[in-house]
Each structure stands twice: as structure tokens, then as C-alpha cells.
N, CA, C and O atoms as a Tinker XYZ file with bonds, in Angstrom:
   284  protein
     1  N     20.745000    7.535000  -35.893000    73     2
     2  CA    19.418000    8.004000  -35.448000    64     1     3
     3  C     19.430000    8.187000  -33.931000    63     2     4     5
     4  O     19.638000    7.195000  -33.232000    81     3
     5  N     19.213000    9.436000  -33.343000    73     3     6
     6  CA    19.180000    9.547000  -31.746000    64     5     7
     7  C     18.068000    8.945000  -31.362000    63     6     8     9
     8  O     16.982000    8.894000  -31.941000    81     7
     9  N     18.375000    8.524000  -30.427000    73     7    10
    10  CA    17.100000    7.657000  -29.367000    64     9    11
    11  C     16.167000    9.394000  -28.953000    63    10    12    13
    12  O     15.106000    9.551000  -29.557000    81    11
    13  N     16.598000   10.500000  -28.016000    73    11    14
    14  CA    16.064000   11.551000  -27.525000    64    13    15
    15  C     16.097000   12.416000  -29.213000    63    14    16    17
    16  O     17.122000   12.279000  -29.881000    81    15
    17  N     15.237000   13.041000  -29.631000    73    15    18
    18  CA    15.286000   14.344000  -30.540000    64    17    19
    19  C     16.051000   15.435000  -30.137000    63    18    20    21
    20  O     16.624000   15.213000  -29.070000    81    19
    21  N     16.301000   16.734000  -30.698000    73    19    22
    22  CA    16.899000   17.292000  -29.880000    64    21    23
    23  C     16.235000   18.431000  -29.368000    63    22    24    25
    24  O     16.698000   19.199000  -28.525000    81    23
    25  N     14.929000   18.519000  -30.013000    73    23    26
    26  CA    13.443000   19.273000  -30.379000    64    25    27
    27  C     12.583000   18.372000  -29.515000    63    26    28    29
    28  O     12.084000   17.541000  -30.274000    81    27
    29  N     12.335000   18.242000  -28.736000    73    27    30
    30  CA    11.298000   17.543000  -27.986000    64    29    31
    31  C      9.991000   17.353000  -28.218000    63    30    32    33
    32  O      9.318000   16.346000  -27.995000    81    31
    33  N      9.563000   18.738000  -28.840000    73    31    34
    34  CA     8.284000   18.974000  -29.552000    64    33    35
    35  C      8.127000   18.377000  -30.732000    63    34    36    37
    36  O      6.989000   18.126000  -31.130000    81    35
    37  N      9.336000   18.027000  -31.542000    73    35    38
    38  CA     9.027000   17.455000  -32.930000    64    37    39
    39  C      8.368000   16.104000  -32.232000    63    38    40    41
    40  O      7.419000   15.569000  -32.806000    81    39
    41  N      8.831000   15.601000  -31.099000    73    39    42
    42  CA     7.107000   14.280000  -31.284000    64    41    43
    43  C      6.243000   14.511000  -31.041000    63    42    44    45
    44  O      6.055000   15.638000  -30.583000    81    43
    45  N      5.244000   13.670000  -31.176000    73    43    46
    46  CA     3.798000   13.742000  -30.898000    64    45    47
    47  C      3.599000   14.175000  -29.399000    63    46    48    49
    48  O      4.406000   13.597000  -28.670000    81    47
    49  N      2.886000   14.893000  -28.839000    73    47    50
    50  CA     3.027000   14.607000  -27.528000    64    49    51
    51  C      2.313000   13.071000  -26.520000    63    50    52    53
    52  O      2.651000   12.568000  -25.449000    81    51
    53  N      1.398000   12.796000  -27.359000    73    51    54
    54  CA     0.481000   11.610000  -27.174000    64    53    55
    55  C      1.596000   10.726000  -27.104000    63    54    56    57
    56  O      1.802000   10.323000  -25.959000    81    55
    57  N      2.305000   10.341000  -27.891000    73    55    58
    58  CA     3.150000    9.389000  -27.576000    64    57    59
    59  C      4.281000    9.544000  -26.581000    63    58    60    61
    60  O      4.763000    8.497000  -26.148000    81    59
    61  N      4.767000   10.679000  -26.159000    73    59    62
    62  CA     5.254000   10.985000  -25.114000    64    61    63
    63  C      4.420000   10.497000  -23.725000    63    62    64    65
    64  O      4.812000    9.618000  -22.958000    81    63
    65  N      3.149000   11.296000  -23.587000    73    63    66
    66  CA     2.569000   10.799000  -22.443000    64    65    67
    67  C      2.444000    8.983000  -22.617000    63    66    68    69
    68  O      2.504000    8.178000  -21.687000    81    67
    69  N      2.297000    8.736000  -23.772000    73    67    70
    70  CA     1.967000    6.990000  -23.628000    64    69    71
    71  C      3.196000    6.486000  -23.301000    63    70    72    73
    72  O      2.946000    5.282000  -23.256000    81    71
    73  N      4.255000    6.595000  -23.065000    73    71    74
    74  CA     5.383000    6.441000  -22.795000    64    73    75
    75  C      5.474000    6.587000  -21.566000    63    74    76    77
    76  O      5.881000    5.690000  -20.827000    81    75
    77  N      5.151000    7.602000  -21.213000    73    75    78
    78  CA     5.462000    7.903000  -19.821000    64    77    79
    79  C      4.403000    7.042000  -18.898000    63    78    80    81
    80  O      4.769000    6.304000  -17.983000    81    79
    81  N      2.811000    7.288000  -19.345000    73    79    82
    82  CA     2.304000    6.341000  -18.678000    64    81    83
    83  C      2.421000    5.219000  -18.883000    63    82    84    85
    84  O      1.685000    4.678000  -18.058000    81    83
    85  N      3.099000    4.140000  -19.740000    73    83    86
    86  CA     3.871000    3.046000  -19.132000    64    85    87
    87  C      4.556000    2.751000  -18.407000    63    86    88    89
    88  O      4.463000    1.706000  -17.764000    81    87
    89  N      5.896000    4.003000  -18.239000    73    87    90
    90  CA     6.290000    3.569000  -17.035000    64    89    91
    91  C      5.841000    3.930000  -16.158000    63    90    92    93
    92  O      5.666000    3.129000  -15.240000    81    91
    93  N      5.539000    4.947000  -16.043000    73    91    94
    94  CA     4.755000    5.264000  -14.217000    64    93    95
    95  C      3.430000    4.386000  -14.065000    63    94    96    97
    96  O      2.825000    4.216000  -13.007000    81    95
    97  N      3.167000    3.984000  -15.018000    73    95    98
    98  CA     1.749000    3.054000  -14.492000    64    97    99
    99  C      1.993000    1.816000  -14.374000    63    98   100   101
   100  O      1.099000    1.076000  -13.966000    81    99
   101  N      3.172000    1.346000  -14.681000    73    99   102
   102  CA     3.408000    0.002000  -13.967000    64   101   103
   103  C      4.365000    0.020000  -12.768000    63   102   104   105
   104  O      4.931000   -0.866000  -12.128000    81   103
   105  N      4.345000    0.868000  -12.727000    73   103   106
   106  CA     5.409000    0.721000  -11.427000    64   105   107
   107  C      4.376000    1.385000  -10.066000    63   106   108   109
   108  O      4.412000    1.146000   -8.859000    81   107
   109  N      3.502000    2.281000  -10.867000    73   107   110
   110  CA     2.212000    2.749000   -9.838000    64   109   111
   111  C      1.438000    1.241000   -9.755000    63   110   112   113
   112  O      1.232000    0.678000   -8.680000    81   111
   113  N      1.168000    0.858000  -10.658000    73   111   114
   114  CA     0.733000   -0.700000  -10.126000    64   113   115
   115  C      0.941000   -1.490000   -9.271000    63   114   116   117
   116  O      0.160000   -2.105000   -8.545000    81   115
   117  N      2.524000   -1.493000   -9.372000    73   115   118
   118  CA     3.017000   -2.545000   -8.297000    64   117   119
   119  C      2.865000   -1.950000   -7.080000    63   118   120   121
   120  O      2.395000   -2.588000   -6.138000    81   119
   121  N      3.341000   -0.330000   -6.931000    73   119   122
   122  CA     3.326000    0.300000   -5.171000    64   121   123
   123  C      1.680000    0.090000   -4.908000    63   122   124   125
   124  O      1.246000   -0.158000   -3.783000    81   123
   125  N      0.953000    0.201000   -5.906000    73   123   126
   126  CA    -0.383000   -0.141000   -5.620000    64   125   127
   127  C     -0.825000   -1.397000   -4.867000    63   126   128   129
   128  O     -1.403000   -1.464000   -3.782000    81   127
   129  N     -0.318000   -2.638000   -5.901000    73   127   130
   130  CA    -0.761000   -3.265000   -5.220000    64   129   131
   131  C     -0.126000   -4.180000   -3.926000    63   130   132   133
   132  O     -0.608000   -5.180000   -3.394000    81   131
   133  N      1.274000   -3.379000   -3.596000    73   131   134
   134  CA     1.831000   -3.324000   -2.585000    64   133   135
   135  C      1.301000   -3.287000   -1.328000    63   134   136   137
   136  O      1.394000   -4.104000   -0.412000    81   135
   137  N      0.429000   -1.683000   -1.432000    73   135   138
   138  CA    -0.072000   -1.326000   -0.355000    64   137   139
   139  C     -1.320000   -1.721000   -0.074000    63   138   140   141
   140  O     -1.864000   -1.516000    1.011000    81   139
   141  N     -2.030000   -2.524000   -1.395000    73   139   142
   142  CA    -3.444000   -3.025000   -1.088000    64   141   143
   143  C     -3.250000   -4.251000   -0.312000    63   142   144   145
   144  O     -4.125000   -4.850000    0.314000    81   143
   145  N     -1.842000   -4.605000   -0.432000    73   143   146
   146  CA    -1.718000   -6.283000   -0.109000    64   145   147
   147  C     -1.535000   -6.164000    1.583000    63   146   148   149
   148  O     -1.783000   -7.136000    2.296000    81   147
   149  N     -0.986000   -4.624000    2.246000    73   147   150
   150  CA    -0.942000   -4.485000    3.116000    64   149   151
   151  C     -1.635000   -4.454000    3.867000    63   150   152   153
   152  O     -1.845000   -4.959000    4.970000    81   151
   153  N     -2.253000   -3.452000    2.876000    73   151   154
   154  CA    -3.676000   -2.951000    4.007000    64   153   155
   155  C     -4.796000   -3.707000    3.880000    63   154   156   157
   156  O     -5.673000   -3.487000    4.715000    81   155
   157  N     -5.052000   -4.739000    2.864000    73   155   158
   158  CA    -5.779000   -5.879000    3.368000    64   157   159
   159  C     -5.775000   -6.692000    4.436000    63   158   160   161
   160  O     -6.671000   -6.927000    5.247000    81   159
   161  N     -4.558000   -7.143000    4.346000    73   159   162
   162  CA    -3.722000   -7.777000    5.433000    64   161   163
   163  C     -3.981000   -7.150000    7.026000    63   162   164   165
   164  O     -4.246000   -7.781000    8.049000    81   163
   165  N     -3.834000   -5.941000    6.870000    73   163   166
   166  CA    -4.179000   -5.089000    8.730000    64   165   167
   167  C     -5.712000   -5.438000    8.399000    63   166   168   169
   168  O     -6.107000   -6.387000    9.076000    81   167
   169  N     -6.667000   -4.908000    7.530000    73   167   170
   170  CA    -7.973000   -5.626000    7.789000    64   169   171
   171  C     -8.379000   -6.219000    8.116000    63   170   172   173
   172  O     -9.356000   -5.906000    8.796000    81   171
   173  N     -8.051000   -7.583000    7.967000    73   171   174
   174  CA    -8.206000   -8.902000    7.872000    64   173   175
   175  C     -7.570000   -9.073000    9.315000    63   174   176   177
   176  O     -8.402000   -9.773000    9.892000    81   175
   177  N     -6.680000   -8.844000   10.088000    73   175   178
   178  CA    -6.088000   -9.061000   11.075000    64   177   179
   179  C     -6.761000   -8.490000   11.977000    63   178   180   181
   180  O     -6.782000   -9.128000   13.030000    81   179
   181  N     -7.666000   -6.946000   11.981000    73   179   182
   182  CA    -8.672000   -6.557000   12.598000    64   181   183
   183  C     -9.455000   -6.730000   12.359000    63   182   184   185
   184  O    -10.184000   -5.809000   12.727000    81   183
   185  N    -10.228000   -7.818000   11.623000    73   183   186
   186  CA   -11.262000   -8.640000   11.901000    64   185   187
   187  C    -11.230000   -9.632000   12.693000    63   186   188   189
   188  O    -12.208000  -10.002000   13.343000    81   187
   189  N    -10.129000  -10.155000   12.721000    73   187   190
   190  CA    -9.748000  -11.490000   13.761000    64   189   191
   191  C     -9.354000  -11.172000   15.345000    63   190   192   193
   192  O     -9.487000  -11.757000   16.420000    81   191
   193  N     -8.761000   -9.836000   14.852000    73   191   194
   194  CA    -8.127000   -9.481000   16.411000    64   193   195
   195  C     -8.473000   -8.010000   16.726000    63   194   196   197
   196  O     -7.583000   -7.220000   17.040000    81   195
   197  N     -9.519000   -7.714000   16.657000    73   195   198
   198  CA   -10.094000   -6.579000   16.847000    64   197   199
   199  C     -9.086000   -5.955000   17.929000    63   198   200   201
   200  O     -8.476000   -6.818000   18.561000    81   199
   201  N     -8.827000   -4.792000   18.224000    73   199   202
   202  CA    -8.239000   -4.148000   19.401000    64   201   203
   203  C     -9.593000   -3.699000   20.597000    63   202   204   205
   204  O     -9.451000   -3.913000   21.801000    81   203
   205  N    -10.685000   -3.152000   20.098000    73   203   206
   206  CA   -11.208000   -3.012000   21.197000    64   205   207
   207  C    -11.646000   -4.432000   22.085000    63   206   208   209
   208  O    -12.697000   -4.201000   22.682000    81   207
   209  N    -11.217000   -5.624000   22.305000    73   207   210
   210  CA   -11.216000   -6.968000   22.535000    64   209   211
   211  C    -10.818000   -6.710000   23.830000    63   210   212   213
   212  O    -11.370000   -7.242000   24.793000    81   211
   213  N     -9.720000   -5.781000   23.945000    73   211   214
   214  CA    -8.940000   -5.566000   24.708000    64   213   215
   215  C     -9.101000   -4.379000   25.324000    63   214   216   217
   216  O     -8.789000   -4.332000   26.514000    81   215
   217  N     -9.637000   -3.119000   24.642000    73   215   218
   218  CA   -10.433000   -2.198000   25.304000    64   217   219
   219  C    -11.506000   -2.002000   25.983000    63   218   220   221
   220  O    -11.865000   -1.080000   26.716000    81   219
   221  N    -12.072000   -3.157000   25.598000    73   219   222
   222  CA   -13.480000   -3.678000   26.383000    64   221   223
   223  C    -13.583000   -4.410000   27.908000    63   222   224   225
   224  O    -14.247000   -4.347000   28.943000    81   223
   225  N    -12.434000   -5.161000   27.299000    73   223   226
   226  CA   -12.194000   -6.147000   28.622000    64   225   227
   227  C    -12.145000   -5.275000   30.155000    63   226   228   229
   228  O    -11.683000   -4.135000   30.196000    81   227
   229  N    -12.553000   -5.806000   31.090000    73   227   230
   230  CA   -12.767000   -5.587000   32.283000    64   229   231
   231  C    -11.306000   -5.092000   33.022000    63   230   232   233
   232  O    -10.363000   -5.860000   32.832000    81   231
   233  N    -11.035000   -3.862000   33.857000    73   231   234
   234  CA    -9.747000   -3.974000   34.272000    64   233   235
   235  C     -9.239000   -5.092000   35.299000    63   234   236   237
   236  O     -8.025000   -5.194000   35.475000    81   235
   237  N    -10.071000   -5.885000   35.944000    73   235   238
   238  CA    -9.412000   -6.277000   36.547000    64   237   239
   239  C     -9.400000   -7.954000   36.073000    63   238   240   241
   240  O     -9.701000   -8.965000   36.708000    81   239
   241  N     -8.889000   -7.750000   34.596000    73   239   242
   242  CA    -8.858000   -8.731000   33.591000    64   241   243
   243  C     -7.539000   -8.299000   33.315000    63   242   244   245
   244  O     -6.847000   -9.269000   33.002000    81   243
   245  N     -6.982000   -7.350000   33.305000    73   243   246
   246  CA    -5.468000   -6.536000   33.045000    64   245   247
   247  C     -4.451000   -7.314000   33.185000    63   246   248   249
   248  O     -3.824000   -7.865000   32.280000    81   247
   249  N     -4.246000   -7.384000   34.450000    73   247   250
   250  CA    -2.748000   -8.303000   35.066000    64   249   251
   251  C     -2.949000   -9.404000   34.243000    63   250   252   253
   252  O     -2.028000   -9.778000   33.517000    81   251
   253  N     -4.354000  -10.158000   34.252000    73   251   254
   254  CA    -3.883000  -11.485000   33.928000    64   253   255
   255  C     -3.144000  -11.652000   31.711000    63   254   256   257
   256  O     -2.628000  -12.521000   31.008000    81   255
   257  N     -3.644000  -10.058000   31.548000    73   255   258
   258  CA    -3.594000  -10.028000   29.716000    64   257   259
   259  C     -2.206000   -9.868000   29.645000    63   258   260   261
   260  O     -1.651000  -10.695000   28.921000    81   259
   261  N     -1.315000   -8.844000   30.318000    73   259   262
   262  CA    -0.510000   -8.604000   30.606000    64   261   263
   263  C      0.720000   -9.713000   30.612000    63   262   264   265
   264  O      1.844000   -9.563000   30.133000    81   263
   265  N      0.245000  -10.730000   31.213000    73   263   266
   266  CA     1.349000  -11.982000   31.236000    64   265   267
   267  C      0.975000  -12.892000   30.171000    63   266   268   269
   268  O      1.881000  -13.677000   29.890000    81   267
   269  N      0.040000  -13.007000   29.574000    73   267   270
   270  CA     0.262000  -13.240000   28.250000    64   269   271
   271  C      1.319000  -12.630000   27.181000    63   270   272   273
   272  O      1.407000  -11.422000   26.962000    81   271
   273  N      2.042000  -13.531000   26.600000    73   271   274
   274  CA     2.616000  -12.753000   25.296000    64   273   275
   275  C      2.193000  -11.933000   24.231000    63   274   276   277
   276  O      2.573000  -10.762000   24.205000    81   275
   277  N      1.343000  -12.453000   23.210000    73   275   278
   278  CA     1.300000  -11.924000   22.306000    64   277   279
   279  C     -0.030000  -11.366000   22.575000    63   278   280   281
   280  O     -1.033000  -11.725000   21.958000    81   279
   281  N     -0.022000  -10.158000   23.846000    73   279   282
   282  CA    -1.086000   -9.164000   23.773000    64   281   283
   283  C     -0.781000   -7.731000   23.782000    63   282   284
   284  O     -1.693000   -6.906000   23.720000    81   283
């Protein structure tokens, strides 16, 4: 018994697409929730560390941000 037909059309097509959207929908899942995990993550990090913090700030607040590290 072949795994592929050799008639493609002799299957259903429904079960073709259900096939297919198993695999592409779990693997779209995971890049999904890949990138949600990311881009939560930058959210959440610009809530805490907004950038305009630093756009706001006064220039002659500069030099001293500057010798800080992690600015």
C-alpha cells in the first residue's frame, strides 16, 4: 500500500488540507508563540524603561547618562 497515491485527487481534499493544517499549524503555533514571547518581553521592558526617560531628560543631564553603563 503506498503511503502518497499516485492520483492525488483520488483523496478527499478535506483531508489533505487537515493534514496539512496540522502541520503548518503547529509549527505556526510555536513561531507564534515565539514571537509573542518576544514581543511581550520588549513591552514589558518599555514599560519599565521607557526610552523617552532619556529623551526627556535635560541636556545638560547628558555627560553625566553617558558614564553610566547600561544607558
Amino acid at each position: 500500500m503506498e503511503l502518497w497515491p499516485t492520483n492525488s485527487v483520488e483523496w478527499p481534499l478535506n483531508i489533505q488540507f487537515e493534514i496539512l493544517g496540522i502541520i503548518f499549524g503547529r509549527s505556526f503555533l510555536q513561531v507564534a508563540e515565539f514571537f509573542l514571547d518576544k514581543f511581550v518581553n520588549q513591552i514589558t521592558f518599555f514599560l519599565f524603561f521607557p526610552p523617552w526617560d532619556h529623551w526627556l531628560s535635560p541636556p545638560h543631564n547628558s555627560h553625566k547618562l553617558s558614564n553610566q553603563p547600561f544607558h
